[in-house]
Phi, psi and omega in degrees: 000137184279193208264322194267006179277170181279149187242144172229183185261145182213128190265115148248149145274106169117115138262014135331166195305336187283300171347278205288347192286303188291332163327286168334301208267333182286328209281333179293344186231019170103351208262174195242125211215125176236117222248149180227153177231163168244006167246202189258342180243182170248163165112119153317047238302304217264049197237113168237167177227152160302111194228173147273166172307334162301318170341313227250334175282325193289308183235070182331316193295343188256020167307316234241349173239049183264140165256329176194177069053145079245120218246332189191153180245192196227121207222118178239123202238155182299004176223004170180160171282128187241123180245125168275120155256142191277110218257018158214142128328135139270156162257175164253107168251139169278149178226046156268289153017285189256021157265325183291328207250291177320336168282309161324288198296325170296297204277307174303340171271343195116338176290142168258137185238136176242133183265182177035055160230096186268184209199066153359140152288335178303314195291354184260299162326318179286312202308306181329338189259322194286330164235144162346286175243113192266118187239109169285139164201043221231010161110187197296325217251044198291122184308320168296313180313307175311308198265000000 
């Protein structure tokens, strides 16, 4: 971070991939980034996600947790069959794995992440004051967008 830019205090909600990837990358440029989750572990169990290969630009580290390929699919229709290729593979990644490996990287940047913190509006309401910046990043029904 350079020397004349501003540091901010910064809230994210939601640890999730989105979550923790930006916790990182702010924490990374100096900023003091505090992550709130409402469960108790990070990661996804019973979860793979689909990805492109830019993941790999983004997050180099999550190569070792591709599980497979997929170059085309097979689309079965009642009077025939259709095959798609893909003109780059997606991969199949866990995105318990790389939610994890990605928190690793948040935290080792500097960022704090607090589990079992669900996050009120009264309690969102506190945030404005106590940080710089309020980041939802806790899904379609997102607690910051709501208050």
């Amino acid at each position: 971070m350079e020397k004349n830019q501003l540091k901010l205090k910064v809230a994210i909600i939601g640890a999730g991939i989105t979550g923790l990837y930006l916790a990182w990358k702010l924490s990374e440029q100096g900023h003091k980034v505090t992550v709130f989750e409402k469960k108790n572990k990070i990661g996804k169990e019973a979860c793979s996600g689909l990805f492109s290969e830019r993941i790999l630009d983004f997050i180099p580290q999550s190569e070792p947790f591709i599980q497979n390929r997929i170059e085309s699919v097979l689309i079965h229709f009642p009077k025939k069959n259709v095959k798609v290729k893909f003109s780059k593979p997606f991969l199949v990644v866990s995105h318990a794995e790389l939610d994890r490996l990605v928190a690793g990287l948040a935290e080792r940047a500097g960022a704090q992440i607090i589990m079992n913190q669900e996050c009120s509006r009264l309690r969102l309401q506190h945030f404005e004051t106590e940080f710089d910046r309020v980041i939802g990043c806790d899904g379609a029904n997102s607690a910051r967008e709501k208050a």
